[in-house]
HTML snippet that shows the backbone in 3Dmol.js (N, CA, C, O; Angstrom):
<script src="https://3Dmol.org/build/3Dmol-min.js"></script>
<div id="view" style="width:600px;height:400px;position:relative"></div>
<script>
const pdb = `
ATOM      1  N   UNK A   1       0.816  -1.184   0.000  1.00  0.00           N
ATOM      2  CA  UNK A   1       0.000   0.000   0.000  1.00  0.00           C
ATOM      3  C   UNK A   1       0.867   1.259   0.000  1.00  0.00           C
ATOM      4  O   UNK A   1       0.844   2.297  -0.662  1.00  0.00           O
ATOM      5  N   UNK A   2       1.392   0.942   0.667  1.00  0.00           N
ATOM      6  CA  UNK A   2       3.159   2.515   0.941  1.00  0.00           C
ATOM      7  C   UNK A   2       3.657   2.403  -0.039  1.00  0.00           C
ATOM      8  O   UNK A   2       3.586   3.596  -0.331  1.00  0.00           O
ATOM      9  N   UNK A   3       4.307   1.820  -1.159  1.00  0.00           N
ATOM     10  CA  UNK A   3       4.389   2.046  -2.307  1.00  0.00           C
ATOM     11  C   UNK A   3       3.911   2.253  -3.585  1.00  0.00           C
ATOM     12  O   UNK A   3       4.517   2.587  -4.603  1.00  0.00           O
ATOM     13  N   UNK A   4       2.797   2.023  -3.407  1.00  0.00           N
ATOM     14  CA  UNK A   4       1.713   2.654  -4.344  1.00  0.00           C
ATOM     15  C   UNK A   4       1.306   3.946  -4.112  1.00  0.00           C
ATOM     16  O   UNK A   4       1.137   4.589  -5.148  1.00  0.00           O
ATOM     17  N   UNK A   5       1.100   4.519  -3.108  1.00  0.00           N
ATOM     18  CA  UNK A   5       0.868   5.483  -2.391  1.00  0.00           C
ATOM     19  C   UNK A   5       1.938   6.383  -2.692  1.00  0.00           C
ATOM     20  O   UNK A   5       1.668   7.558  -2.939  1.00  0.00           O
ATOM     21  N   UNK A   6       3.253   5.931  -2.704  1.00  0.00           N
ATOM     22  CA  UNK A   6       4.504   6.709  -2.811  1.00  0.00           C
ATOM     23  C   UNK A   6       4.794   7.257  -4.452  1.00  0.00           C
ATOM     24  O   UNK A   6       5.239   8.276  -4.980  1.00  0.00           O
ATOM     25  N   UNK A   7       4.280   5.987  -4.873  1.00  0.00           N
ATOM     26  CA  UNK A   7       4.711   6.121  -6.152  1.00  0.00           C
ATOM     27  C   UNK A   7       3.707   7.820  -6.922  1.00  0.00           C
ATOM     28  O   UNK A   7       4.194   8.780  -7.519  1.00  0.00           O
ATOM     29  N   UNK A   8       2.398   7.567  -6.583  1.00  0.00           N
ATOM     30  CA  UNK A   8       1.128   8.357  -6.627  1.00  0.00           C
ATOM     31  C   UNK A   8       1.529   9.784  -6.552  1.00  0.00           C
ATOM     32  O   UNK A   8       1.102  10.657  -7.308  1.00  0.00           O
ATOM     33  N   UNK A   9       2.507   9.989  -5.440  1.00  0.00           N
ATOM     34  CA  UNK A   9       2.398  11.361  -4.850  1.00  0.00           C
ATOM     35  C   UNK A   9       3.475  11.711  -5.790  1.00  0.00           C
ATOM     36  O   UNK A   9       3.420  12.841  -6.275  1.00  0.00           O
ATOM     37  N   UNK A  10       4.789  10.663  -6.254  1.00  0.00           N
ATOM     38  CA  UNK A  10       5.623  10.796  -6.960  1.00  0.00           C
ATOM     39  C   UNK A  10       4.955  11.051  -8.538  1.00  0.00           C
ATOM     40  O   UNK A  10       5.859  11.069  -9.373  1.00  0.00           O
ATOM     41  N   UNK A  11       4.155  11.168  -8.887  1.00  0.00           N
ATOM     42  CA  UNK A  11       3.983  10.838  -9.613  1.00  0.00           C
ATOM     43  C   UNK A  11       3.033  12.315  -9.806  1.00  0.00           C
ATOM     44  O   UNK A  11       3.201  12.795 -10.927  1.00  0.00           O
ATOM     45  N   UNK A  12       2.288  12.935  -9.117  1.00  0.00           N
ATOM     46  CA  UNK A  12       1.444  14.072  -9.346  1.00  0.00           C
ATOM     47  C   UNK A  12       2.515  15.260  -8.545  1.00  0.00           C
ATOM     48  O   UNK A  12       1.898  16.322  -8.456  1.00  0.00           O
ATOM     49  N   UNK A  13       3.698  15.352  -8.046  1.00  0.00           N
ATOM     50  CA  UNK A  13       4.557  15.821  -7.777  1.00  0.00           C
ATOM     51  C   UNK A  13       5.003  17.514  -8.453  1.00  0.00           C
ATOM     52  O   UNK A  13       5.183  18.617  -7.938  1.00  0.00           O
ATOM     53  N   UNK A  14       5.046  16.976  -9.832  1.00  0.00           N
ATOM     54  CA  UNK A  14       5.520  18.130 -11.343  1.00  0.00           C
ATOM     55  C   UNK A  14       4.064  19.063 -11.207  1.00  0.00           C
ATOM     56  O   UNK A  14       4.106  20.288 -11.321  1.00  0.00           O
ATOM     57  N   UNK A  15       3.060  18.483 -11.006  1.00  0.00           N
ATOM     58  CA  UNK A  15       2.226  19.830 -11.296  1.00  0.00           C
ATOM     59  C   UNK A  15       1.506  20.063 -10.153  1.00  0.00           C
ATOM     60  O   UNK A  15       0.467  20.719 -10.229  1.00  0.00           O
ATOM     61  N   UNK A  16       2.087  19.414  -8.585  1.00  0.00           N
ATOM     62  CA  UNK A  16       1.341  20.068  -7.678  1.00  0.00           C
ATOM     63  C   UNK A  16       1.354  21.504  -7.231  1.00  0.00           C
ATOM     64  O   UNK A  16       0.721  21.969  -6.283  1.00  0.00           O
ATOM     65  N   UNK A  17       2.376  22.309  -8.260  1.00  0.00           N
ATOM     66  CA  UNK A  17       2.093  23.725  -8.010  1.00  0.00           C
ATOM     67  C   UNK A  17       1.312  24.255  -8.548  1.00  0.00           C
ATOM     68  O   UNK A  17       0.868  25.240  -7.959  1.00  0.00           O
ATOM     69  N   UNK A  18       0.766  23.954  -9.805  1.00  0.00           N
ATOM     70  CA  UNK A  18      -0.086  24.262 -10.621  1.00  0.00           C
ATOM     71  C   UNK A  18      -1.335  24.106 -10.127  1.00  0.00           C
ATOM     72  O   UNK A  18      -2.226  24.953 -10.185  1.00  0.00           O
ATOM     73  N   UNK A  19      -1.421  22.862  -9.565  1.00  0.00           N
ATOM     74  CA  UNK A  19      -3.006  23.020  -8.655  1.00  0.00           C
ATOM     75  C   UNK A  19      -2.871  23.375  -7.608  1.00  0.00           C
ATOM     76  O   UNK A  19      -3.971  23.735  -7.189  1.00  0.00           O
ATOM     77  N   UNK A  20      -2.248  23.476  -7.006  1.00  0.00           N
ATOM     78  CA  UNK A  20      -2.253  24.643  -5.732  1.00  0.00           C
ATOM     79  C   UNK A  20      -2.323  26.530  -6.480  1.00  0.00           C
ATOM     80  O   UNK A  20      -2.926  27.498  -6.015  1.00  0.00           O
ATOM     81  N   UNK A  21      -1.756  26.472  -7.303  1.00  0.00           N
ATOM     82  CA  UNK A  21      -1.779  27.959  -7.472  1.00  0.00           C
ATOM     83  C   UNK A  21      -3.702  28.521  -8.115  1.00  0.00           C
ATOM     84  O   UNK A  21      -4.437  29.410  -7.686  1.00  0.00           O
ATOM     85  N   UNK A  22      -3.938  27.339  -9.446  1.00  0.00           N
ATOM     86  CA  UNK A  22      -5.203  27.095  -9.296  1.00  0.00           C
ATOM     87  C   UNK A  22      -6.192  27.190  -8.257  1.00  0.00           C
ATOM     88  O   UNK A  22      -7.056  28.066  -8.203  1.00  0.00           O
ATOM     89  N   UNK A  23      -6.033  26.255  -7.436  1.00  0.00           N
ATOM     90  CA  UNK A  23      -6.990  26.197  -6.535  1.00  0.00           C
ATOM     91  C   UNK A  23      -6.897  27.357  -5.713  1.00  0.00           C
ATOM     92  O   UNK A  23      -7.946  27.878  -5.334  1.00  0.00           O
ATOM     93  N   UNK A  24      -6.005  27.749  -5.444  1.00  0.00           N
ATOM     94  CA  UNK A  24      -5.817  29.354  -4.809  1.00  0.00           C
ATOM     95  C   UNK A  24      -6.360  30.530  -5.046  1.00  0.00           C
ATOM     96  O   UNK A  24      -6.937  31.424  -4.427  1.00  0.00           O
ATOM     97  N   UNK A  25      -5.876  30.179  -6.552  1.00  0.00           N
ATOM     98  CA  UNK A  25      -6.683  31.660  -7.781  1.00  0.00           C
ATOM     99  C   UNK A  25      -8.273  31.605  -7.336  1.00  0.00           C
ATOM    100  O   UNK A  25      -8.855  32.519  -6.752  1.00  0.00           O
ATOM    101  N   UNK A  26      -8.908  30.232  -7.765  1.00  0.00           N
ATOM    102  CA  UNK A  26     -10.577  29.822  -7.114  1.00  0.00           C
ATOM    103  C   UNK A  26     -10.995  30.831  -6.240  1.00  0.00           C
ATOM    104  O   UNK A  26     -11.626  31.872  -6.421  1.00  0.00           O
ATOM    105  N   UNK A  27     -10.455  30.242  -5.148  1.00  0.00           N
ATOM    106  CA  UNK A  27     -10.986  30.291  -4.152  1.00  0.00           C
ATOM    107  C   UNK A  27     -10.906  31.616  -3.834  1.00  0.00           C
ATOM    108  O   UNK A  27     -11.991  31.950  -3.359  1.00  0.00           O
ATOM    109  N   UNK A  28      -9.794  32.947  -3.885  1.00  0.00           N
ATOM    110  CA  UNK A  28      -9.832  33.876  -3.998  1.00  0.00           C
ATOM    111  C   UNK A  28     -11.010  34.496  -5.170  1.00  0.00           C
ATOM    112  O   UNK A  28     -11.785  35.266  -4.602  1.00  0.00           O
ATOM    113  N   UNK A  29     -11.168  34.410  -5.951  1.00  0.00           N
ATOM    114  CA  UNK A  29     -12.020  34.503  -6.998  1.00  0.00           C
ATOM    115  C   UNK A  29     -13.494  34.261  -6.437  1.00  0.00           C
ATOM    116  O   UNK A  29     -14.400  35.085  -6.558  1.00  0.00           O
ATOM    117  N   UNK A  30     -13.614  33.051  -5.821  1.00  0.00           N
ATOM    118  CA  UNK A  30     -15.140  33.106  -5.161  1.00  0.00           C
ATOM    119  C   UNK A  30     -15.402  33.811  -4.415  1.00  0.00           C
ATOM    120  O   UNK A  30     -16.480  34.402  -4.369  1.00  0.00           O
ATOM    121  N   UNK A  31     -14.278  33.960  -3.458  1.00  0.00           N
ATOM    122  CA  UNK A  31     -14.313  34.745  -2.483  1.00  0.00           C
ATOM    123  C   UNK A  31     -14.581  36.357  -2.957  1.00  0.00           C
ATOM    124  O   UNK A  31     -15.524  36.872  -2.357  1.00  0.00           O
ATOM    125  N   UNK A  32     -14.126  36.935  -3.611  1.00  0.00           N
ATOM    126  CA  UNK A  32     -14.702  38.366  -4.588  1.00  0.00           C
ATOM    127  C   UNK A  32     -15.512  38.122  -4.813  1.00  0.00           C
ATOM    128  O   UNK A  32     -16.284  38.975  -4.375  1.00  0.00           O
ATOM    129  N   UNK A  33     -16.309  36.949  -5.595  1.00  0.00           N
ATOM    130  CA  UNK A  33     -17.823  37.234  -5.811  1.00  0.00           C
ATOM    131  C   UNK A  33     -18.819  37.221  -4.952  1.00  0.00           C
ATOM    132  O   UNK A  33     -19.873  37.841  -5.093  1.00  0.00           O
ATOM    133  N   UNK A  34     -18.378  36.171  -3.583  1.00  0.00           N
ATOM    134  CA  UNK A  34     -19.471  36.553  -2.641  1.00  0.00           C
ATOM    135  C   UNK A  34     -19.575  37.498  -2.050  1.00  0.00           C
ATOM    136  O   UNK A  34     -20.715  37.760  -1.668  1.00  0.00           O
ATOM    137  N   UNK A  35     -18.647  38.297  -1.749  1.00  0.00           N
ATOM    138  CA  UNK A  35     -18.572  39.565  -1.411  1.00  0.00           C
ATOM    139  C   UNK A  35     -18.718  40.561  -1.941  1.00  0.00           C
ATOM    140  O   UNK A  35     -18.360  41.609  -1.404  1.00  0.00           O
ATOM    141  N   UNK A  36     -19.467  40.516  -3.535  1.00  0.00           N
ATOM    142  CA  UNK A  36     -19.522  41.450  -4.521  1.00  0.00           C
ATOM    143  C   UNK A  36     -21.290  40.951  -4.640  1.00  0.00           C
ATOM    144  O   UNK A  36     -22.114  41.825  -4.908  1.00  0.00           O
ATOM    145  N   UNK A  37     -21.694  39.665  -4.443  1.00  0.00           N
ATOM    146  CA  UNK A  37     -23.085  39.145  -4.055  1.00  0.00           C
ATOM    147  C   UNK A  37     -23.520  39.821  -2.972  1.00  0.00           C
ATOM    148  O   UNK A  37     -24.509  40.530  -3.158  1.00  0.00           O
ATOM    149  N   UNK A  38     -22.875  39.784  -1.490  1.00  0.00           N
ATOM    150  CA  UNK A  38     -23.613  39.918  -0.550  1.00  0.00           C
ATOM    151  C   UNK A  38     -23.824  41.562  -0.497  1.00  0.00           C
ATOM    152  O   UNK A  38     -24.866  42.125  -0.159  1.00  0.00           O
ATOM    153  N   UNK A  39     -22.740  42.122  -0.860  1.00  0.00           N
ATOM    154  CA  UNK A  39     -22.912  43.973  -1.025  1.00  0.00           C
ATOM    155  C   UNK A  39     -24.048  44.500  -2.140  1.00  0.00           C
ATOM    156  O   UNK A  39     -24.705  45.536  -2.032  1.00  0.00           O
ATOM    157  N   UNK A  40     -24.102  43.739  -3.001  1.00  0.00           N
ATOM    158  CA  UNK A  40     -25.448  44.029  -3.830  1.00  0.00           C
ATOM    159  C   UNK A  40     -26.538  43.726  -3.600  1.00  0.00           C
ATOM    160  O   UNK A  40     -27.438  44.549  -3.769  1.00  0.00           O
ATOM    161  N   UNK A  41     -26.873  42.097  -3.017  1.00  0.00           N
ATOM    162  CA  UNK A  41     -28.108  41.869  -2.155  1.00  0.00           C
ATOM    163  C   UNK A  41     -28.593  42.537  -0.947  1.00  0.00           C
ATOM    164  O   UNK A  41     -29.752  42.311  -0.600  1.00  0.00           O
ATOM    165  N   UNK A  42     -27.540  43.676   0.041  1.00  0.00           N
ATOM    166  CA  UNK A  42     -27.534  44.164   0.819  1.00  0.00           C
ATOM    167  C   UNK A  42     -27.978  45.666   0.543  1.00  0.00           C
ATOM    168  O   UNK A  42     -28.501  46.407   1.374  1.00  0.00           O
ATOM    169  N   UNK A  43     -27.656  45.996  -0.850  1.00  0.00           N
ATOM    170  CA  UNK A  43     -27.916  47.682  -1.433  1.00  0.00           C
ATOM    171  C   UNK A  43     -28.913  47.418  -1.859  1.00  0.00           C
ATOM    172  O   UNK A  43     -29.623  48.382  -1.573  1.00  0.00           O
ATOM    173  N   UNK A  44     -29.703  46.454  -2.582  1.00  0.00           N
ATOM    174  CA  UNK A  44     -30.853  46.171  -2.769  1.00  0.00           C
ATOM    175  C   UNK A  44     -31.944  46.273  -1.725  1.00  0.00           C
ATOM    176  O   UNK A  44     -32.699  47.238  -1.849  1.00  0.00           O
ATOM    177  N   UNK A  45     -32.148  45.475  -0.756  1.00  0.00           N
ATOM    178  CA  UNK A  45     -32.513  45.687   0.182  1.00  0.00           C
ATOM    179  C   UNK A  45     -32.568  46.672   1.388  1.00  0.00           C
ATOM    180  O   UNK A  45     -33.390  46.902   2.275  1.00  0.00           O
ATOM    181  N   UNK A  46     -31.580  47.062   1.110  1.00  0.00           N
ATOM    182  CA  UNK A  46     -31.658  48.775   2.410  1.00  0.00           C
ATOM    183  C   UNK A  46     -32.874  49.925   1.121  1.00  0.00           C
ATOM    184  O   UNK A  46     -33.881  50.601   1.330  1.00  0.00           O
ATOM    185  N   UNK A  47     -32.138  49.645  -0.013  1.00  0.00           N
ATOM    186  CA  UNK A  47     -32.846  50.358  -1.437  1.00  0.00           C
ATOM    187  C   UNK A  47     -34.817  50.057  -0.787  1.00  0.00           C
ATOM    188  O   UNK A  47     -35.575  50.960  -0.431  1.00  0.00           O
ATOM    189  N   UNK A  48     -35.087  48.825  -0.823  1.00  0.00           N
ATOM    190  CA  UNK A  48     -36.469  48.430  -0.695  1.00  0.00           C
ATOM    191  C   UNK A  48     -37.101  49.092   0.666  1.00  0.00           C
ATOM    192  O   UNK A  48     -38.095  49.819   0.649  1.00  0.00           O
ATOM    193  N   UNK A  49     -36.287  48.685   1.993  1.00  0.00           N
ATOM    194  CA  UNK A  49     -36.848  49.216   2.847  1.00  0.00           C
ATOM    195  C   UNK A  49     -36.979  50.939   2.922  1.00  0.00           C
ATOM    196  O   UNK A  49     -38.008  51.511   3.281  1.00  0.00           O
ATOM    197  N   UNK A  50     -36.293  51.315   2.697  1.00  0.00           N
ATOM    198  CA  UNK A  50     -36.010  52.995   2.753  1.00  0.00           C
ATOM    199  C   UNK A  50     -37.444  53.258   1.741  1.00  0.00           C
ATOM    200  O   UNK A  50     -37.667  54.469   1.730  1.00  0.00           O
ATOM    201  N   UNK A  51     -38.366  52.569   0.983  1.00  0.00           N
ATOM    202  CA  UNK A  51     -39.170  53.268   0.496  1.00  0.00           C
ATOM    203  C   UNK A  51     -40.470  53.204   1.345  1.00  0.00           C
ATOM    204  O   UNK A  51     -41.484  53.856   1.094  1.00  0.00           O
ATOM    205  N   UNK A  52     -40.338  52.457   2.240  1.00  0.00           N
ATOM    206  CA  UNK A  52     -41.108  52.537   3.575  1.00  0.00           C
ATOM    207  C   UNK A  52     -41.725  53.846   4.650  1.00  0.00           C
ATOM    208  O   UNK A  52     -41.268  54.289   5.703  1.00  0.00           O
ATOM    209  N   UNK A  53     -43.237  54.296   3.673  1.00  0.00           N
ATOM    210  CA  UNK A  53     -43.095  55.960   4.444  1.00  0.00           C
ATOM    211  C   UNK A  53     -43.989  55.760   5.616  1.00  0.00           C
ATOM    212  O   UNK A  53     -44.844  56.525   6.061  1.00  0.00           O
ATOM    213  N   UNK A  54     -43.684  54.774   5.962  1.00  0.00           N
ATOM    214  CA  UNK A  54     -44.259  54.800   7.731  1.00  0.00           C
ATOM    215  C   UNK A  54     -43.757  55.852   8.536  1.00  0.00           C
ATOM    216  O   UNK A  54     -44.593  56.542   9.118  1.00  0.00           O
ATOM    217  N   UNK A  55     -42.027  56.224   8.747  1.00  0.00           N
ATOM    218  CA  UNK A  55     -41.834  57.529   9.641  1.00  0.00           C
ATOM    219  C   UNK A  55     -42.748  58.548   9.112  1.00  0.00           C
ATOM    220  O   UNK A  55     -43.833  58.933   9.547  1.00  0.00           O
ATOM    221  N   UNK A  56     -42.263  58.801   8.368  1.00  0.00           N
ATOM    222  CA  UNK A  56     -43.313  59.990   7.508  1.00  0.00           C
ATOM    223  C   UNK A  56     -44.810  60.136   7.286  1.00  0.00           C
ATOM    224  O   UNK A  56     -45.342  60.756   6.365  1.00  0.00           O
ATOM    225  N   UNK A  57     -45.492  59.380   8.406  1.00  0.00           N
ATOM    226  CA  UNK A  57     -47.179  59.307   8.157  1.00  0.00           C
ATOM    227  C   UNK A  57     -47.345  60.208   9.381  1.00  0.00           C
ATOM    228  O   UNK A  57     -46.531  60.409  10.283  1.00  0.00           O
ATOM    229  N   UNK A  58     -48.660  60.741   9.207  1.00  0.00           N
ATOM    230  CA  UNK A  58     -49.451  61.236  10.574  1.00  0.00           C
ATOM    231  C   UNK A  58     -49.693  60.798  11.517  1.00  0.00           C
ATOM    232  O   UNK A  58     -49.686  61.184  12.686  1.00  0.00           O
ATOM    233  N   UNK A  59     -50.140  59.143  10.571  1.00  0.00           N
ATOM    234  CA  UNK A  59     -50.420  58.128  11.787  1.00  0.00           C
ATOM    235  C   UNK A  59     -49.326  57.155  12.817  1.00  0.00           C
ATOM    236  O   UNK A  59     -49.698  56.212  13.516  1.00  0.00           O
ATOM    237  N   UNK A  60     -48.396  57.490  12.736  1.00  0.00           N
ATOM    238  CA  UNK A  60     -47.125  56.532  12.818  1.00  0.00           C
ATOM    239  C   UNK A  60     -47.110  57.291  14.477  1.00  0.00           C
ATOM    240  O   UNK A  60     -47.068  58.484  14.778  1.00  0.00           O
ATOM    241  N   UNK A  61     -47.163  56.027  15.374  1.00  0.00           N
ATOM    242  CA  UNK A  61     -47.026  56.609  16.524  1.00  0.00           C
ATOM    243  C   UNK A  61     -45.240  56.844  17.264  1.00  0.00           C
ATOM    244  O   UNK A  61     -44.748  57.538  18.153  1.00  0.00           O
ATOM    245  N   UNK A  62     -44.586  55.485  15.960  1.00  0.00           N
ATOM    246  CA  UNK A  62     -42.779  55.305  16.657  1.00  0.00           C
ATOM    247  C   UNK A  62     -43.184  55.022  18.365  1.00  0.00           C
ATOM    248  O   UNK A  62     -42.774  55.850  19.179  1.00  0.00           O
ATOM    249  N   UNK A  63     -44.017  53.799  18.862  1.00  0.00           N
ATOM    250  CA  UNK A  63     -44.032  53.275  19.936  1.00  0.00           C
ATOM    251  C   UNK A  63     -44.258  51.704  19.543  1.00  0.00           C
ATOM    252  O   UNK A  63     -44.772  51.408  18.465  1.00  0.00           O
ATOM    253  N   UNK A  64     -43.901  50.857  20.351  1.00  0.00           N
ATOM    254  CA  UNK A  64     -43.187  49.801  19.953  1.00  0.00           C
ATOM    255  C   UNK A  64     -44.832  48.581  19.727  1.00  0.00           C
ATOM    256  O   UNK A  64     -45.033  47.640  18.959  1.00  0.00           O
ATOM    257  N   UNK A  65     -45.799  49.306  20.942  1.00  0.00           N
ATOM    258  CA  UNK A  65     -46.760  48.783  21.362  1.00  0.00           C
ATOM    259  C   UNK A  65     -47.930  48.822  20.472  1.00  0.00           C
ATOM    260  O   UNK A  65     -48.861  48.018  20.511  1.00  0.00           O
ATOM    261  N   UNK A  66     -47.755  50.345  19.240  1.00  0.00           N
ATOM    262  CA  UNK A  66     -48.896  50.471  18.222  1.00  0.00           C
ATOM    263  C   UNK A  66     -47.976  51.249  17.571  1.00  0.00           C
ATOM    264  O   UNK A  66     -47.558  52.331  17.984  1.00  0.00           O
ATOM    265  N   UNK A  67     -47.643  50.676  16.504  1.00  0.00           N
ATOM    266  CA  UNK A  67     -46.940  51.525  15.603  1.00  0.00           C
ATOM    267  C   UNK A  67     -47.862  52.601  14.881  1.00  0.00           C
ATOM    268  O   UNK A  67     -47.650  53.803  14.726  1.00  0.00           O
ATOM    269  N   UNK A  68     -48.997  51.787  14.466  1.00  0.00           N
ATOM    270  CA  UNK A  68     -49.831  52.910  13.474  1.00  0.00           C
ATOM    271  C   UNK A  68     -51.489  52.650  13.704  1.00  0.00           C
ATOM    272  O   UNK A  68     -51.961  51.562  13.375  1.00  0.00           O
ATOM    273  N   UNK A  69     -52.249  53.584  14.219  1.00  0.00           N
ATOM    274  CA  UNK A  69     -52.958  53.853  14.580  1.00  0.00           C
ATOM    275  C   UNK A  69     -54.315  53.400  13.541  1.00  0.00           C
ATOM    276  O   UNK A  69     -55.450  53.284  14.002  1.00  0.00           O
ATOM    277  N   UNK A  70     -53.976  53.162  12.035  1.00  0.00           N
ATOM    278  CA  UNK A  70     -54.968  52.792  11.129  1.00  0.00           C
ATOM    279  C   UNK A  70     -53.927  51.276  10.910  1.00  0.00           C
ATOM    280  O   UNK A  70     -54.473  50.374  11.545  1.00  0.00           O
ATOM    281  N   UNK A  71     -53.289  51.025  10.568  1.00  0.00           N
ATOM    282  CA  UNK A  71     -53.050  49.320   9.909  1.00  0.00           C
ATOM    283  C   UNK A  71     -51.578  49.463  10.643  1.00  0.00           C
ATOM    284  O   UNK A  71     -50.477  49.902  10.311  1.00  0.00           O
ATOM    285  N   UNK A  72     -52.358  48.642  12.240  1.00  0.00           N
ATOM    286  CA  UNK A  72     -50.652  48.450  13.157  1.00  0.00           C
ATOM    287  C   UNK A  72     -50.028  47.248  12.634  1.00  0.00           C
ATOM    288  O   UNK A  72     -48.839  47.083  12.908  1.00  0.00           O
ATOM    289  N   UNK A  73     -50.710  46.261  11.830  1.00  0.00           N
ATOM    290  CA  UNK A  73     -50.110  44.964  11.714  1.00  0.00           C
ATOM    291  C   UNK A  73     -49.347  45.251  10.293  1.00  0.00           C
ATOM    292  O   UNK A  73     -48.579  44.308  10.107  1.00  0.00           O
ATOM    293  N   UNK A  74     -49.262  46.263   9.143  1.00  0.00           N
ATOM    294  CA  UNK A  74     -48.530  45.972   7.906  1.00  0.00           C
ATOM    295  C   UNK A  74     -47.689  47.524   8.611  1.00  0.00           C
ATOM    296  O   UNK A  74     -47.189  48.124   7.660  1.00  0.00           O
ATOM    297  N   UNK A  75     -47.488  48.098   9.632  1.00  0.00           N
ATOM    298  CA  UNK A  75     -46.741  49.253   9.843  1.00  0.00           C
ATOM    299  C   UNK A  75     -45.183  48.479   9.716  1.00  0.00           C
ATOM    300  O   UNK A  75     -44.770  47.391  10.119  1.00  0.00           O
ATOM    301  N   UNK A  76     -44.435  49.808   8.815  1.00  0.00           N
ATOM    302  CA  UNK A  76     -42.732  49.400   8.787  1.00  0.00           C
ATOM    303  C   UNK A  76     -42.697  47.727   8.217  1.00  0.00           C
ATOM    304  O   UNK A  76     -41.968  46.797   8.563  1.00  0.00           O
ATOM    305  N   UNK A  77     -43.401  47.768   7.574  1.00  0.00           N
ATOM    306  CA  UNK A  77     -43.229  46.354   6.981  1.00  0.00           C
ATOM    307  C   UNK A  77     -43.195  46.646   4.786  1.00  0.00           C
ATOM    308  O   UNK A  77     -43.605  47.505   4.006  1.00  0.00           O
ATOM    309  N   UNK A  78     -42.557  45.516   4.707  1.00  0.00           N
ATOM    310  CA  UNK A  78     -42.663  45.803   2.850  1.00  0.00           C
ATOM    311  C   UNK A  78     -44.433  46.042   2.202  1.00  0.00           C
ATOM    312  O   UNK A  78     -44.711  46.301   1.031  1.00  0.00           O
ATOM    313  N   UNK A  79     -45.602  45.835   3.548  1.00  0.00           N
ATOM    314  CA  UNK A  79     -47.019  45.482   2.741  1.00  0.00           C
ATOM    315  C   UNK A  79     -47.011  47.467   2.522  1.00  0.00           C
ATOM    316  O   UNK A  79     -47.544  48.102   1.612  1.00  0.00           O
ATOM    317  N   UNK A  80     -46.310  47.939   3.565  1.00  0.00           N
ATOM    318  CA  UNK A  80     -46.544  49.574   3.936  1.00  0.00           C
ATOM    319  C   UNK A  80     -46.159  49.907   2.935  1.00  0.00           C
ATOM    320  O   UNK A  80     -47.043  50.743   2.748  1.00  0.00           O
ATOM    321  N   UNK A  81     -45.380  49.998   1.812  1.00  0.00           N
ATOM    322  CA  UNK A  81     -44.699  50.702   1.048  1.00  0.00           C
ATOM    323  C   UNK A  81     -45.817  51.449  -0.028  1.00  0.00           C
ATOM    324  O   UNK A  81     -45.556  52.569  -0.467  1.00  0.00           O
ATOM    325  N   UNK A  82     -46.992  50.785  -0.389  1.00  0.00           N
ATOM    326  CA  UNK A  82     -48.350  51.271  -0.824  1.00  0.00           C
ATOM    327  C   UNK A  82     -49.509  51.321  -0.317  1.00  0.00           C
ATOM    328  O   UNK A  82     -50.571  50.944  -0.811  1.00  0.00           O
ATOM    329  N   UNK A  83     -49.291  51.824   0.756  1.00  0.00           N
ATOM    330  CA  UNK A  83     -50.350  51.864   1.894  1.00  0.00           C
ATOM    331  C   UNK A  83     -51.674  53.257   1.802  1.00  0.00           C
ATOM    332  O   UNK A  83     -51.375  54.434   2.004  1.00  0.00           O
ATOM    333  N   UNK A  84     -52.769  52.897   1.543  1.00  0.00           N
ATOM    334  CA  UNK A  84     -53.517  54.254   0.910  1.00  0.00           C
ATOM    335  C   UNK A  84     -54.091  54.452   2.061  1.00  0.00           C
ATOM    336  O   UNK A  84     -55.245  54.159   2.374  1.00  0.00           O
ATOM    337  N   UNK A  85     -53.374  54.895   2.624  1.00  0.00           N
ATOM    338  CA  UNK A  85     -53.986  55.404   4.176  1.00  0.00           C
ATOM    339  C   UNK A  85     -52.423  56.396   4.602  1.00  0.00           C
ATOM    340  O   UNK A  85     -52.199  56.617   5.792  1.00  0.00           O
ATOM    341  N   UNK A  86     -51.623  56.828   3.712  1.00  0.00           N
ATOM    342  CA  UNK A  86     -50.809  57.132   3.917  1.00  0.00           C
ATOM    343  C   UNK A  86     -51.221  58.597   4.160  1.00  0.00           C
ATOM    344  O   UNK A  86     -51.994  59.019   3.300  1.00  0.00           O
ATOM    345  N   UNK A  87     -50.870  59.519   5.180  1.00  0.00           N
ATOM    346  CA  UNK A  87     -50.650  60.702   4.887  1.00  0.00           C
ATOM    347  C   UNK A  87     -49.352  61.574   5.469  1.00  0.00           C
ATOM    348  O   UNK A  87     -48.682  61.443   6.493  1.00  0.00           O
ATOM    349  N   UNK A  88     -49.303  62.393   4.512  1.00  0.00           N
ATOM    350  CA  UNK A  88     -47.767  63.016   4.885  1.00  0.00           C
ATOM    351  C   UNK A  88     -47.762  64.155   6.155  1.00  0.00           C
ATOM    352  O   UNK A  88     -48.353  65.234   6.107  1.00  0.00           O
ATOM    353  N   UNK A  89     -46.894  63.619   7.386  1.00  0.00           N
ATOM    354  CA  UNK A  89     -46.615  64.460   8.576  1.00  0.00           C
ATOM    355  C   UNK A  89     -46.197  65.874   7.894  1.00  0.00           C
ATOM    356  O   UNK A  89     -46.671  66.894   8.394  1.00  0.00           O
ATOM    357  N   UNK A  90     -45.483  65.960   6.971  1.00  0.00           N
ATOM    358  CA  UNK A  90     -44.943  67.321   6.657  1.00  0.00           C
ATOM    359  C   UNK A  90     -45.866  68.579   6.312  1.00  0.00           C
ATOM    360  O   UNK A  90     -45.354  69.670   6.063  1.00  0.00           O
TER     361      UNK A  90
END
`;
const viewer = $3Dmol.createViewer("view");
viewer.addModel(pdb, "pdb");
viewer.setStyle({}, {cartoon: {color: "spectrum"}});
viewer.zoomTo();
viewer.render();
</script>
């Protein structure tokens, strides 16, 4: 078995730099894309919530216990973002 084994390693020896440098390149390489994934799925999403005009209603109490005085259950949530009960505090 130890010489088969020996022979093996002898034998993939010449280009184990090549797949190490390969597999290196990879994995660095994935590694940029998930991190180029998770920063875009993340700008996306701050993008979605921010169109959320719950602060900005009349009715928005900002208490933890009733957020909104006409529809407390879709308040600060994605259903709020077209909410026709909206009116502007300003």
């Amino acid at each position: 078995m130890i010489p088969i084994l020996r022979s093996l390693i002898q034998a993939v020896q010449p280009f184990l730099v090549a797949i190490c440098f390969a597999i290196a390149w990879s994995f660095t390489i994935l590694l940029g894309w998930t991190l180029w994934s998770t920063v875009r799925d993340t700008t996306a999403r701050a993008k979605q919530m921010h169109e959320i005009p719950c602060p900005n209603c009349q009715f928005f109490t900002n208490d933890h216990r009733l957020k909104c005085t006409v529809n407390p259950i879709t308040a600060n949530t994605e259903q709020a973002i077209d909410c026709s009960d909206y009116r502007s505090n300003l």
